[in-house]
C-alpha positions as CSV (number, residue, x, y, z in Angstrom):
1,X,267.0,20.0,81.9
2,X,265.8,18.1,84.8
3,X,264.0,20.6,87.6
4,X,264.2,19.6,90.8
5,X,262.4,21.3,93.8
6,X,263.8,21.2,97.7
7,X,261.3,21.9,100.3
8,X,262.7,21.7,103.5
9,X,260.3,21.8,106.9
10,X,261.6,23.3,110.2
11,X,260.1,21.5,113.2
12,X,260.4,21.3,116.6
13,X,262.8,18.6,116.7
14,X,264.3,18.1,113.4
15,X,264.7,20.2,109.9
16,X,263.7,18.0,107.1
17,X,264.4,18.1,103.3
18,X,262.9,17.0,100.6
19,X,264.5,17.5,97.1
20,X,262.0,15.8,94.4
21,X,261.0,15.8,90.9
22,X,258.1,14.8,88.1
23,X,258.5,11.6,85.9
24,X,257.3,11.4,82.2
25,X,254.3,10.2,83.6
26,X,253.8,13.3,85.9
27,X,254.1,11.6,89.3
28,X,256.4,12.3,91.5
29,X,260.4,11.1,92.2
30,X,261.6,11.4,95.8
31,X,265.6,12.0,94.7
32,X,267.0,12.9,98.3
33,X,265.6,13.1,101.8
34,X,267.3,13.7,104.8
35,X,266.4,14.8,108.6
36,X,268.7,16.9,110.4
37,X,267.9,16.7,114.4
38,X,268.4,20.0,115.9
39,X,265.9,20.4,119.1
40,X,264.3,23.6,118.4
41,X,262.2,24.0,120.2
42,X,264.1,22.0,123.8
43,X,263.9,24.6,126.4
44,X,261.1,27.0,124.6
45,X,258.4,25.4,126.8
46,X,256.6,28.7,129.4
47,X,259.6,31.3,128.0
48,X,258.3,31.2,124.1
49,X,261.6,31.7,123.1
50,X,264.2,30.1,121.3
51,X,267.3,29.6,122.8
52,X,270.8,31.1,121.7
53,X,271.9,27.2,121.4
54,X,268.8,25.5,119.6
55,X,269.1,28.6,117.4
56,X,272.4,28.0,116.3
57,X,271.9,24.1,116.1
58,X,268.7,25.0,113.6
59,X,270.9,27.5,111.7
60,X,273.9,24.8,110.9
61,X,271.3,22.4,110.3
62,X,269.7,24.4,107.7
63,X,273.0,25.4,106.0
64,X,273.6,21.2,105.5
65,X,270.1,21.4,103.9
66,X,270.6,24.3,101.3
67,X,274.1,23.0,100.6
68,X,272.6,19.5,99.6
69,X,269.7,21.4,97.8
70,X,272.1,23.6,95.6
71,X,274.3,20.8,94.9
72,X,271.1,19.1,93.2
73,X,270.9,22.0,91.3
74,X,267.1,22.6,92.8
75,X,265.5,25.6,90.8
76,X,263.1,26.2,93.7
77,X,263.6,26.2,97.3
78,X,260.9,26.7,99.8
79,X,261.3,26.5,103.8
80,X,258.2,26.1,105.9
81,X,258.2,26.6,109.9
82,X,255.9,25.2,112.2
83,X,255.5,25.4,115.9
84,X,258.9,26.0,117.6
85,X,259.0,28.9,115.7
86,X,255.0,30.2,115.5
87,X,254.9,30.1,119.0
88,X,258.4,31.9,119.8
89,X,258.3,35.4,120.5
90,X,261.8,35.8,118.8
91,X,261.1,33.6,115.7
92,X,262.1,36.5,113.5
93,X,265.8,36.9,115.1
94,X,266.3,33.1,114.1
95,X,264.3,34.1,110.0
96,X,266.3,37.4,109.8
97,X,269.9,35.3,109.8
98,X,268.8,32.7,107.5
99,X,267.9,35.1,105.3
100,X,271.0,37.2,105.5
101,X,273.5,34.3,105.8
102,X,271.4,31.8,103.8
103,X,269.3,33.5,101.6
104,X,266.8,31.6,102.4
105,X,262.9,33.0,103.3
106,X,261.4,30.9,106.2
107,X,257.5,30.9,106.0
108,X,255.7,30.5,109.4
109,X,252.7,28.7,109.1
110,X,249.6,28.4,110.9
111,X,248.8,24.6,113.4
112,X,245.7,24.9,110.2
113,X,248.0,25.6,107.6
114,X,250.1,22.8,108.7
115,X,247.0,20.0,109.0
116,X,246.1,21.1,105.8
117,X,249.5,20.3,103.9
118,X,249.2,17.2,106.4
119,X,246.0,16.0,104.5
120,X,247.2,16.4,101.1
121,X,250.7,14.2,102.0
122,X,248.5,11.2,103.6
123,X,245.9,11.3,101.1
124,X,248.3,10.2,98.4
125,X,250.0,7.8,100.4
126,X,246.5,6.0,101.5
127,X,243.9,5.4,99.4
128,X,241.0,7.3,101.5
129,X,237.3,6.5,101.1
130,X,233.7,8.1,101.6
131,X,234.2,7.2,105.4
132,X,235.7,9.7,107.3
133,X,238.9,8.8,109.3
134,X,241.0,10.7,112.0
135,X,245.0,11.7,110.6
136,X,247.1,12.3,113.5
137,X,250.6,13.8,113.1
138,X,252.4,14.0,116.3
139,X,255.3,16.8,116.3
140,X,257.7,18.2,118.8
141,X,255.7,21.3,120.0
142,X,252.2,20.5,118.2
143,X,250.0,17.5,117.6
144,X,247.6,17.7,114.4
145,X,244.1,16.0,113.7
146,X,242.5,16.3,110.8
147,X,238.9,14.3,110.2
148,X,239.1,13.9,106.7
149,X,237.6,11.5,103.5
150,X,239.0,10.8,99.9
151,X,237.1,14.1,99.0
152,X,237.8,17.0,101.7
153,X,238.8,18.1,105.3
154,X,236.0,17.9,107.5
155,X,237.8,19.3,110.8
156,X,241.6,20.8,111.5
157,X,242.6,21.6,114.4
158,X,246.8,21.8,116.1
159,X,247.0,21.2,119.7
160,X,250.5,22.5,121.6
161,X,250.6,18.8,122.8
162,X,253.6,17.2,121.1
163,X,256.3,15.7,122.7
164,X,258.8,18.2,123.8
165,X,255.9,20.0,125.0
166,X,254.4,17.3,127.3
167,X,258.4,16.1,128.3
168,X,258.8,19.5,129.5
169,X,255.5,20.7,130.8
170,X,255.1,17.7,133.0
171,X,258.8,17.0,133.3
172,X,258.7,13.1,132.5
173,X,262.0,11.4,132.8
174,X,263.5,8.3,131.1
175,X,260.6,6.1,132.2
176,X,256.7,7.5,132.7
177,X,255.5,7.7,136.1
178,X,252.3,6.4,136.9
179,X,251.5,9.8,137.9
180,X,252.9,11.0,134.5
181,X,250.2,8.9,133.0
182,X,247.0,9.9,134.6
183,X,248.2,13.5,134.2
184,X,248.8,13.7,130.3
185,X,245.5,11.1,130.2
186,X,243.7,14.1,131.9
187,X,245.2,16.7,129.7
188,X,244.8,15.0,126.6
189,X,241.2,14.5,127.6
190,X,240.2,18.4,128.4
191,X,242.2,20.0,125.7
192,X,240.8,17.9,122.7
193,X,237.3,18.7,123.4
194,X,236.2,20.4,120.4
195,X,237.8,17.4,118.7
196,X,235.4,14.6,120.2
197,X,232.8,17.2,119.8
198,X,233.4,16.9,115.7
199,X,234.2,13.0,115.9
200,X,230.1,12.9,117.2
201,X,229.2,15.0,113.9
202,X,231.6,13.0,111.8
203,X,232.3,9.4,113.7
204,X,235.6,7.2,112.6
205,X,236.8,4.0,113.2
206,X,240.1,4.3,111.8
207,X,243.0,7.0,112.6
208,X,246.3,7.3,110.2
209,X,249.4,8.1,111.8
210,X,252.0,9.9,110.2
211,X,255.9,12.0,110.9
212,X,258.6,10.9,113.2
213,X,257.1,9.1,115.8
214,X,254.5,6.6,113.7
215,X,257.7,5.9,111.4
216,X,259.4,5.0,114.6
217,X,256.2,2.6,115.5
218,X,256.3,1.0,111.8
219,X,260.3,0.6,112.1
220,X,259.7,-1.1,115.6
221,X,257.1,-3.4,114.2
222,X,259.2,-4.1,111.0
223,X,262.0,-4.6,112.5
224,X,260.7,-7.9,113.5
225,X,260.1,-8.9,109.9
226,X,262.4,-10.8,107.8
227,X,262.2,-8.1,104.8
228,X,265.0,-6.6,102.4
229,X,266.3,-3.5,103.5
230,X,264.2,-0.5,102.3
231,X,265.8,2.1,100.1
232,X,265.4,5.5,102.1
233,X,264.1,7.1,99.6
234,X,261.4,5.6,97.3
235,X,259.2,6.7,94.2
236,X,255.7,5.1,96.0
237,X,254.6,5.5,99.6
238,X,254.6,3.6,102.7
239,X,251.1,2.8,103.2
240,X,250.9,0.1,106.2
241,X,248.1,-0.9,107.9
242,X,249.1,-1.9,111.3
243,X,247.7,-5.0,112.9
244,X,247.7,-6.1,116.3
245,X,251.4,-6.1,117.1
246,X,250.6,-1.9,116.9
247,X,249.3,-1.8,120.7
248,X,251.6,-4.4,122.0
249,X,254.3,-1.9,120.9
250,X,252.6,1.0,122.5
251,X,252.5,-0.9,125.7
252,X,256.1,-2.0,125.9
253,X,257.3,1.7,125.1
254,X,255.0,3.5,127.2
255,X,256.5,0.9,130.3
256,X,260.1,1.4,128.9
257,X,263.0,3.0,130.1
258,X,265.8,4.9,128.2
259,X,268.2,2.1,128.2
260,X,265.5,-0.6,126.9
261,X,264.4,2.2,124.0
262,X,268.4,2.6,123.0
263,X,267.9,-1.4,122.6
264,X,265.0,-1.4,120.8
265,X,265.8,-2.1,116.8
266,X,263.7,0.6,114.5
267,X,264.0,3.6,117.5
268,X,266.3,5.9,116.3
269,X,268.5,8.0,118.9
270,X,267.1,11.0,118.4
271,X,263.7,9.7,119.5
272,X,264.8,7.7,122.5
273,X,263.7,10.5,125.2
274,X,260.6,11.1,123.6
275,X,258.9,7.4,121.8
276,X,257.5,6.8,125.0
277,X,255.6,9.6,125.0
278,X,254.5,9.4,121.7
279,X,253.6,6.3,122.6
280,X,251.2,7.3,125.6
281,X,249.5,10.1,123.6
282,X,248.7,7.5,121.0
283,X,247.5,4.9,122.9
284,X,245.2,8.1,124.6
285,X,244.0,9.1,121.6
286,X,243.2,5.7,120.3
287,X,241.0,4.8,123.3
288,X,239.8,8.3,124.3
289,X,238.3,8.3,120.8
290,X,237.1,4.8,121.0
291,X,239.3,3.9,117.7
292,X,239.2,0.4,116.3
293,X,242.0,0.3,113.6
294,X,245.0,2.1,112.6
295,X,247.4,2.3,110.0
296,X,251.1,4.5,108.9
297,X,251.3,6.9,106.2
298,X,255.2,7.7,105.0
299,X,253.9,11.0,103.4
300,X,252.7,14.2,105.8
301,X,253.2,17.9,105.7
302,X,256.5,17.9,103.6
303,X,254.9,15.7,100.4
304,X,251.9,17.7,101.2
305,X,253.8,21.2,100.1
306,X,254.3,19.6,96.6
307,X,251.3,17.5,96.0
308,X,248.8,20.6,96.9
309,X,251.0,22.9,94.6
310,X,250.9,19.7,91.9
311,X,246.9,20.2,92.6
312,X,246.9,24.1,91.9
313,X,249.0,24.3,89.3
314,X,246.3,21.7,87.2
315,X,243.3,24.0,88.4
């Protein structure tokens, strides 16, 4: 018999699962992956509470996901929470009724925990070397760097600057202000201190995006290729260095409004009102940190839940 896992990851934005497998030759088989948008996390920002509504959005979605998981006839099913639901004072209301109605236990993780399971999905979509380089994973509620090589971490840290956050903490509209600009510049700046502070200890050239928003980048960019249609689900990575059509497509979305984003092949609808802003907080990071090249990883924290339990169950 064929044993398939689900891991399914409860963001800010969207709940996502993963229902996979090992081959005969012990790597691993994507079967099923699916993203379910629910805005957790909308309306959390200076209450730290979920709302009755993104609760109940978050709650059908996961019912979709264990339904699809138990119809593959997964023998393990794991659920992992990150910062919608860490920072919420009434996470456990939301864990309580999956658990009764679901039967499903949520763990809460940790912004370290998280960039951790971050590193082990990139690092086995890209082939990392003895040179350090910066991951980035930009979320809905929290944004994760990692300085990392092909051997170790070398500094984790989760800032509460993803994109809900920043839509709703400087209350951006369809199309960023200049105003808007200088003031998440600023923000960006002061609150990733510590980070530059370990980039001087351990400099990089190069920064690997990965999640939601960087998928949306490489869609945007290959959208302009003439290529055969992908397969959404796929036995090897995405590993895509980006070349300089990467900050040209920062720079048109970052001076975009909502109905030119609902336009734009490769952006899908769930990331219209926040791509922009993904897009600023790139483009920030890139030149705050002085980076020089940059590239997409298709594998993050989800693949990261089964290629670090892979690892340990070998040790």
């Amino acid at each position: 018999m064929i044993k398939l896992t689900g891991i399914i990851d409860i963001g800010t934005n969207t709940v996502k699962l993963l229902v996979i497998r090992n081959t005969e030759d012990d790597t691993p088989l994507f079967v099923h992956k699916r993203i379910f948008p629910t805005k957790t996390g909308q309306g959390s920002f200076g209450q730290n509470r979920i709302t009755d509504a993104a609760a109940e959005r978050t709650l059908e979605a996961l019912k979709k996901a264990v339904t699809l998981a138990k119809g593959y006839e997964c023998t393990t099913l794991k659920a992992f929470a990150t910062a919608a639901l860490r920072n919420a004072d009434n996470s456990t209301e939301l864990t309580n009724r999956v658990r009764e109605e679901l039967g499903l236990d949520i763990e809460i993780i940790s912004g370290n925990r998280e960039a951790e399971l971050i590193y082990y999905g990139v690092k086995n979509a890209v082939k990392l070397g003895a040179q350090p380089v910066l991951i980035m994973d930009i979320g809905g509620g929290s944004t994760e760097y990692i300085i990392a090589d092909e051997n170790q971490i070398l500094y984790k840290h989760s800032y509460n600057h993803g994109v809900g956050t920043l839509l709703e903490k400087f209350e951006i509209p369809g199309k960023i202000r200049p105003i808007d600009r200088e003031n998440i510049k600023f923000y960006i700046y002061e609150t990733t201190r510590n980070l530059q502070e370990a980039l001087a200890r351990f400099p990089c050239q190069h920064i690997i995006g990965c999640s939601g928003s960087f998928k949306t980048f490489y869609q945007i960019i290959k959208s302009g290729e003439h290529l055969e249609d992908e397969p959404e689900v796929k036995k090897e990575p995405v590993a895509y260095p980006f070349d300089e059509r990467f900050p040209e497509t920062l720079k048109k979305l970052i001076a975009s409004d909502e109905s030119e984003r609902l336009l734009t092949p490769g952006i899908p609808e769930m990331r219209v009102d926040t791509i922009h802003i993904a897009a600023l907080l790139t483009k920030t990071t890139i030149e705050n940190l002085n980076l020089k090249s940059y590239s997409y990883s298709s594998y993050s924290m989800v693949e990261g839940v089964w290629f670090e339990e892979t690892l340990n169950s070998e040790q």
